[in-house]
N, C-alpha and C positions, 0 to 999 in steps of 0.2 A: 407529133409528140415530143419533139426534140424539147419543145421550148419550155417543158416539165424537169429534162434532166440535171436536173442539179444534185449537188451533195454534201448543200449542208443548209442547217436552217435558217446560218446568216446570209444564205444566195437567196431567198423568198423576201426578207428583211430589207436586206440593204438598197433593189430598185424602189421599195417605196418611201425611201428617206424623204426625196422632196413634199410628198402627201403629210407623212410626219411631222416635216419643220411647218407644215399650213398648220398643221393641229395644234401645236404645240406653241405655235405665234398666239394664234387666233387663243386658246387658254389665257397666255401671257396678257393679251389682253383685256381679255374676261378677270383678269387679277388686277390688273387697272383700275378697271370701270369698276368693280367691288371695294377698290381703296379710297376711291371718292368720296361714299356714303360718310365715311369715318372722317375723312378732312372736312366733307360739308357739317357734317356733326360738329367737330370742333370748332369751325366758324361763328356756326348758332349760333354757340354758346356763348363766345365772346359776344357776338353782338347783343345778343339778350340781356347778359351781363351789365354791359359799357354802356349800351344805349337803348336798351331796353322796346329794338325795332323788333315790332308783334307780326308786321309787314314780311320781314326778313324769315321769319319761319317757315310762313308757307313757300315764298320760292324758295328754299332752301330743302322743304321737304317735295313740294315736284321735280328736284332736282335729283334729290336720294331717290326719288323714283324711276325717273329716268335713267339715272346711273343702275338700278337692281335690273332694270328693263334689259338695258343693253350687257350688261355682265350674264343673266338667262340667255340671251341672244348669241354673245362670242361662245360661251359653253355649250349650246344648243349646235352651232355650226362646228366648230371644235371636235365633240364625240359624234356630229354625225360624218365626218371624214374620219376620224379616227376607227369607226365601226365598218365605213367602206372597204378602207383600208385593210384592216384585220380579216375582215369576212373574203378577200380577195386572197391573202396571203394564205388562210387557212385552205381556201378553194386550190388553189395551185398543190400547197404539200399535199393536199389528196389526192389529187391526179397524178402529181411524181411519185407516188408511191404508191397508188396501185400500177401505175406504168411502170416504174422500179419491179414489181411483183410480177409482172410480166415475161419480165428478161433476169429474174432470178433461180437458180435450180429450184428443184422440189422438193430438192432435200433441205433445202435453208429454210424454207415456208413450213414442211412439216415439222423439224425439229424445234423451230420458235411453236409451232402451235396456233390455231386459231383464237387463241384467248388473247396471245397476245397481241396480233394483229387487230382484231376488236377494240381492244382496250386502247391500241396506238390512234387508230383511224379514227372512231366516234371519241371515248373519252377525253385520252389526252389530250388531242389536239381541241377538241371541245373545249375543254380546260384552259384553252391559250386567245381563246377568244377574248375575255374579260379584261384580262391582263395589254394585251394588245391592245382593246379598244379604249380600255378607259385608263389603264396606270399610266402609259407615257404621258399624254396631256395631262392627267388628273393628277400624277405625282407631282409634277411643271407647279401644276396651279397651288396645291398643299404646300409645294413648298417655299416658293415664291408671297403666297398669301402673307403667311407667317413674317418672314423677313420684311414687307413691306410695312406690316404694320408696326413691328419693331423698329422698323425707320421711321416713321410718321411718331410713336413715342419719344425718339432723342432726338427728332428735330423738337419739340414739344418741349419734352425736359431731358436730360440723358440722365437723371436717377431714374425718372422712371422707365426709360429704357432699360437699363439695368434691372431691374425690379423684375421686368420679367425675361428677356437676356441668361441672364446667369441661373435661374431653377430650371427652363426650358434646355440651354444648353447642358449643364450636369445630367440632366435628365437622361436626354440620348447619346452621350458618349456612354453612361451605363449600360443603356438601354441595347443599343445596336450593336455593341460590343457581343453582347449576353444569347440574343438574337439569333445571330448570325453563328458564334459557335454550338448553339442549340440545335438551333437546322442544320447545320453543316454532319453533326453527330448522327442526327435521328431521321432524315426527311429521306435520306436514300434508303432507310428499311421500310418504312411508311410507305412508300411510291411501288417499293418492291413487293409488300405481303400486300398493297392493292391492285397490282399486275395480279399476282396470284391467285386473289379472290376472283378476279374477274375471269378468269380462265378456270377455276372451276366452278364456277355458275355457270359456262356455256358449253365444261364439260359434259354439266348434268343434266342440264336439256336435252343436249344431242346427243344423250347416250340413253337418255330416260325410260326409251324403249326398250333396250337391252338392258338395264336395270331390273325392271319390274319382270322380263323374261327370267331371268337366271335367277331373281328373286337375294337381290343384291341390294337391295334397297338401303339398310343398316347401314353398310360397310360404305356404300355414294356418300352417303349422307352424311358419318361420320369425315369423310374427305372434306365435303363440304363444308362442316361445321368445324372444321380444324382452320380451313381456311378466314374465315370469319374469325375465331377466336385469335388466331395472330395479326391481322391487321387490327381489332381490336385492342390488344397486348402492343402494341407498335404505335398506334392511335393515342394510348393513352399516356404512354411512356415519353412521346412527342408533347402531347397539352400539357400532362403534368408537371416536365421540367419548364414550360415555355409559361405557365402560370406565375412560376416563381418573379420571372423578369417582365410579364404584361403588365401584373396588376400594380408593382410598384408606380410604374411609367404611369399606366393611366391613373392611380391616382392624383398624382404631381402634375401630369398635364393636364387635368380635368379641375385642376384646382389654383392655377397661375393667378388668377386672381387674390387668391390669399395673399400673394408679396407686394398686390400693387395696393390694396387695402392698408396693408403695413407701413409699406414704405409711405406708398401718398396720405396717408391718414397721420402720421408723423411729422411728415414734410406739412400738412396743412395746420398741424395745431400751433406747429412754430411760425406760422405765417409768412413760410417758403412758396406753396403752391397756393395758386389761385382754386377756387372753389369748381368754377368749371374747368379748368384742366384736370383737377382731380377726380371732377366723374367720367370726363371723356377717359382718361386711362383706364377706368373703371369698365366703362362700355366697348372699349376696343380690343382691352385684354381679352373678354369675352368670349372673344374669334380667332385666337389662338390656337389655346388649346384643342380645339375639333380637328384645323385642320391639323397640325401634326400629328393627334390618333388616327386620322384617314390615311396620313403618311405610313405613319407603322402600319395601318393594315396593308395598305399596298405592297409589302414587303412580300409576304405568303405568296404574292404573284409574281414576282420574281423567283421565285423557288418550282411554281409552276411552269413556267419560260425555258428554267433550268433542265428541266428533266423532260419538258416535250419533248425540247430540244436534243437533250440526248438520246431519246427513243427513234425522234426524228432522222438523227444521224446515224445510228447503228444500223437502222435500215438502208438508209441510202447510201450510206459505204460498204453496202453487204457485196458478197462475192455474186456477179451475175455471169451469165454465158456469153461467151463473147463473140463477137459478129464483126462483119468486113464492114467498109468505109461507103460500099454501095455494092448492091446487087450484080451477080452476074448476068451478065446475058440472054443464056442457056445452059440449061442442062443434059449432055449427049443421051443418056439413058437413066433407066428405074433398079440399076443392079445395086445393090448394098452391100458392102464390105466392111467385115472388120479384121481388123490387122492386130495381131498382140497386144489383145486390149484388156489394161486392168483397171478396176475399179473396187472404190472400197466404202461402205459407210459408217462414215468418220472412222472408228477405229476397226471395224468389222470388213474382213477382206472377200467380195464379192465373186468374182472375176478374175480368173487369174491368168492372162497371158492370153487370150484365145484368140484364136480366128477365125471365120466364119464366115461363107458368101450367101447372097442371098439373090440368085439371079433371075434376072427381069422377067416377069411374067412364069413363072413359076409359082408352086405351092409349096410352103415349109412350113414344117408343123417342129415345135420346140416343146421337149418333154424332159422329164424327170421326179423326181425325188419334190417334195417342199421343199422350200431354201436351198435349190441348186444352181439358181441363178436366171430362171423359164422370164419373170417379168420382167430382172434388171435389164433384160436383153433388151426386150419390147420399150423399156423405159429409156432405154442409151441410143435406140434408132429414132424414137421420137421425139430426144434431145432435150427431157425431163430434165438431166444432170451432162455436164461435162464429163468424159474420161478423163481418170488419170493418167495414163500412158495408153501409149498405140494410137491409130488411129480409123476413125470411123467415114464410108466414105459413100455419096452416092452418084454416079453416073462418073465414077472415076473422082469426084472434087471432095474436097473435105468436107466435114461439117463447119469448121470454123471458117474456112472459105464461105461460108450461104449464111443468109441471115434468116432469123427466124420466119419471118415471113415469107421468103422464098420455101423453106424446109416444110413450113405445116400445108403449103400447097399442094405438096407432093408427099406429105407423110398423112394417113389416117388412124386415129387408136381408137378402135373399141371394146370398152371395159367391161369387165362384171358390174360395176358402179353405175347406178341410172341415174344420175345429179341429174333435174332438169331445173331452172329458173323460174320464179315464180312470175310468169309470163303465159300468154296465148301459146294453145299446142303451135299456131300455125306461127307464132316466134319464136317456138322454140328448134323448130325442124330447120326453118330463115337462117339459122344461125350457120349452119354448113353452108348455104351460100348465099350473103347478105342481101345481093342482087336479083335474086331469086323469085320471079313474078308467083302469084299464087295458083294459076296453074299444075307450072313444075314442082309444088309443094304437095301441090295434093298428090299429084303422081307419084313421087316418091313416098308417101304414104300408102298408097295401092300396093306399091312392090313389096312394100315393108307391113305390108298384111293387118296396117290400123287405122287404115280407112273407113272402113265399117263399123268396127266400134267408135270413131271420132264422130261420124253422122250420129249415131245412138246418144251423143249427151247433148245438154238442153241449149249450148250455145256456139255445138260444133268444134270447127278449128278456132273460133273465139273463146274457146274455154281457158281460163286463167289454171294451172295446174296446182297451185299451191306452194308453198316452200317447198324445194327440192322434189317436187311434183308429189304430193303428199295427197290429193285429190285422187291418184290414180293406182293401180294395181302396178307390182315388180314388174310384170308381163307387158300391160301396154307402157309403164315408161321404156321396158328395154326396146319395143318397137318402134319409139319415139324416135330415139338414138340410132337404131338401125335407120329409120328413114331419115334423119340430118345425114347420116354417113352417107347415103345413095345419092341425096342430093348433092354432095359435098362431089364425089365420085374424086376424089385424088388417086391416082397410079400405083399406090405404096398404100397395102390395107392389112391393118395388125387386127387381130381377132382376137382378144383373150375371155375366152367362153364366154362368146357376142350371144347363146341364147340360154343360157342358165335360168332366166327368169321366165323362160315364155313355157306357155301352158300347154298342154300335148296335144292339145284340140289344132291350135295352128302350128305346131312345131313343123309337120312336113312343108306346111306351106311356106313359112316363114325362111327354112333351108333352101328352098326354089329358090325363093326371093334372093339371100345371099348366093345361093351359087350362079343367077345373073347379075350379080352385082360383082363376084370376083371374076369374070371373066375378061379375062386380056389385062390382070392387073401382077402386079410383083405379091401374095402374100404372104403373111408372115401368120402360124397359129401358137397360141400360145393352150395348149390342150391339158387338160387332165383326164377326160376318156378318151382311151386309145383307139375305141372303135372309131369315131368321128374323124381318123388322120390316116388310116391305111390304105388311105388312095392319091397322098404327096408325092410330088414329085422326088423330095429327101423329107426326114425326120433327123433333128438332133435330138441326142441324149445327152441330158445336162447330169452331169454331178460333183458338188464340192466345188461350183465357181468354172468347170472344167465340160470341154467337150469329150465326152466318151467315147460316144460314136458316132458318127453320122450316114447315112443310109436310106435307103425304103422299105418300107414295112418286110417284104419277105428278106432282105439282107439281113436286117438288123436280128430278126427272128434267129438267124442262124449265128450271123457273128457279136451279137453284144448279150451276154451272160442278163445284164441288166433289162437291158428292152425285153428280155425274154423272160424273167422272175416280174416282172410291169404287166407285162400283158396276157401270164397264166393269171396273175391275182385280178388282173380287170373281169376276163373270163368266169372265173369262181364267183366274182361279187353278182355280176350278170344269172349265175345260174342260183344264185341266192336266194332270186327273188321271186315272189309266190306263180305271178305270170309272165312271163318274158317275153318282151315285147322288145322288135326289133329298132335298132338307130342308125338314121341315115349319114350321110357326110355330111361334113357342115360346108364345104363346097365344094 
């Protein structure tokens, strides 16, 4: 992956200058072999003229053939490197930046938002394909065309060079001036409220469910439709000042002919030009005007370059977690320690000062309040985010000392969250160990109690599960998870309420299953029923960022005020309910 990490989007650019300068040759000379046509034209004429050779036509016109042939030809080779090139360039910044998303916190990914990172990966950069593949050579060509054939007029006559020279050039000194402070004013709110559209269009999808539950439909929608109406309002407030300065320019270059009509129709009545140099002006000015509207348009593509580019780069100078130079060795043991460790998001103070061990092959169960700190714990051993201060360590070494890949070998999280890929069950479970024959996949499904139901669908462990496993029940995706974790089998196994989703029919079994799957491991619970944890070795009491207490269920009963107000109300909710039905450990 190394040869993705770069950080910025002139490092993707700049190795394929050499491919470039071929595009933009091979252009140059497709503007060549296009100027021909117009000198053969001009020859014609003379001769038709002077001596009236009928002979002279035809090679003159298999000649303008061959010359449009090969002009097709260098342009055809031309954009097809320049679209190699671009599709290669764009191939890489997608890989350095889901590689970049890799080795960045969780906090930086969630606080941008998946609208945005959408928006960066498919659109914008999408967006840079065009401009990449065709504006470099194709500007080359626009604008080199033009000047060529304004040479081939004052070698001809230089009035009527001039004739078209001087409305062309006024033209674009207005024009680009006009342009360019237009977009510079309007194109970063435009770029901005269509970040925004796009991030609440994919809000509203993937919330659509919880939408239509809570019967919030209105209030999405007006989000939604607020979103729209400002890129709209931005959209038009862009066109409409950028009309003011288009439509002049194209009229005036769309009409260069009027001055060569003027001047050569003048110049011919005084019996200054010759009659066919006066239509050739006629016929070449022609080809003017297009390409420099092609030019102007190419511009907007610069504006798109502009602002990949800066998405591009805000990414990859983003703050990532930082990792040693090479792997250690070894790791002496699975203990986990945290040292005076604070942590804050952004401006919200998580964590304050604590410390914590977590020794090898023990059970610790992490309890509290909402918002007392139960996940960030789980989230800072599994090295989601950096601490701010203190530090985190396992088998005695730092985390900054281990690289991510050495850490996730040894760390396991498993979440209330059942993301599964829209991939084969049996891709999906592979994923805890890529090496994984299918065998040890199914067994791991046995343990993980959804084997059973996996034979019961029509294509097995070949069943494709849908987006985010959308095919399947809360229940068998979380036993999905459970079985990648067993295969996975790392030393270091976080639990936070691993069976929330499973159904009461396997829940005993499914608790077998994880409590051989914790055995002989370091874990860590992240609980909110307290029944499931009064058989750890310790329990922490979170509250305020802060450890309360720490203990085993009968300490904690007598010495923390808290654990003990926690576990008469667990008890009350328990006898709440119509039939009471008892719950085992979770391991």
């Amino acid at each position: 992956m190394e040869q993705f990490r770069k950080k910025r989007f002139a490092d993707f650019v700049k190795p394929q200058a050499p491919a470039y300068f071929v595009s933009v040759f091979l252009a140059i000379v497709g503007v060549f072999f296009g100027l021909l046509p117009y000198d053969m034209v001009y020859r014609m004429l003379i001769s038709i003229s002077e001596a009236g050779d009928v002979r002279a036509v035809f090679i003159y016109a298999a000649l303008i053939l061959l010359s449009f042939a090969l002009q097709i030809l260098m342009h055809s080779l031309s954009t097809a490197i320049s679209h190699k090139t671009a599709f290669s360039i764009l191939e890489k910044v997608r890989l350095s930046i889901m590689e970049k998303m890799m080795r960045m916190p969780l906090g930086y990914t969630q606080a941008k938002g998946s609208g945005f990172f959408h928006n960066m990966l498919v659109d914008s950069i999408e967006r840079l394909e065009f401009p990449l593949a065709h504006a470099i050579p194709e500007t080359t060509s626009n604008v080199l065309l033009p000047l060529g054939i304004i040479g081939l007029l004052f070698a001809a006559d230089w009035r009527m060079g001039l004739s078209v020279l001087v409305p062309a050039s006024l033209t674009l000194i207005f024009y680009l001036p006009m342009y360019v402070g237009i977009m510079n004013e309007f194109a970063d709110t435009y770029y901005k409220m269509l970040e925004k559209m796009d991030g609440r269009v994919i809000e509203y999808i993937r919330g659509n469910k919880e939408i239509k539950i809570f019967g919030r439909e209105d209030a999405a929608f007006s989000k939604y439709e607020a979103s729209i109406d400002d890129y709209e309002t931005a959209t038009l407030k862009l066109y409409n000042r950028m009309h003011f300065a288009v439509s002049p320019a194209t009229v005036i270059l769309s009409s260069l002919l009027v001055g060569v009509l003027c001047v050569g129709g003048l110049l011919y009545c005084k019996g200054e030009l010759p009659a066919y140099l006066y239509l050739f002006s006629m016929l070449i000015s022609m080809g003017i005007g297009n390409s420099l509207l092609k030019f102007a348009e190419f511009m907007d593509n610069f504006y798109h370059i502009r602002n990949g580019a800066r998405l591009i780069n805000e990414v990859l100078s983003a703050p990532e977690l930082r990792e040693p130079d090479k792997d250690l060795n070894e790791i002496p043991d699975n203990e986990i320690i945290l040292q005076r460790v604070s942590f804050a998001y952004e401006e919200t103070q998580v964590l304050k000062d604590i410390s914590l061990v977590f020794p090898e092959k023990t059970k610790t169960a992490i309890v509290g309040p909402s918002g007392s700190g139960k996940t960030t714990i789980a989230n800072l051993i599994s090295r989601f985010w950096d601490i701010d201060e203190g530090r985190i360590m396992i088998g005695g070494i730092e985390y900054q000392n281990l690289s991510l890949a050495q850490l996730t070998q040894r760390v396991n999280y498993v979440t209330q969250d059942t993301f599964l890929f829209n991939l084969s069950i049996m891709e999906n479970i592979r994923l805890g160990k890529p090496d994984a024959d299918d065998p040890e996949i199914i067994e791991a499904a046995k343990k993980a109690q959804c084997h059973e139901f996996i034979l019961a669908l029509e294509k097995g462990y070949e069943t494709v599960v849908g987006d985010e496993g959308s095919k399947l029940s809360g229940g068998q995706r979380q036993r999905i998870i459970i079985a990648r974790a067993i295969l996975r089998n790392a030393p270091v196994l976080i639990l936070d309420e691993a069976t929330a989703y499973t159904d009461m029919e396997n829940q005993q079994k499914l608790q077998r299953s994880l409590q051989e799957l914790c055995k002989d491991k370091t874990l860590i619970l992240i609980a909110h029923r307290l029944s499931t944890v009064t058989d750890c070795d310790q329990i922490i009491v979170m509250q305020n960022g802060k450890a309360d207490a720490v203990g085993t269920h009968e300490e904690l009963l007598k010495k923390s005020p808290l654990y003990l107000q926690m576990w008469e109300t667990h008890e009350k909710s328990r006898n709440w309910k119509l039939q009471k039905s008892s719950e085992a450990s979770l391991c």
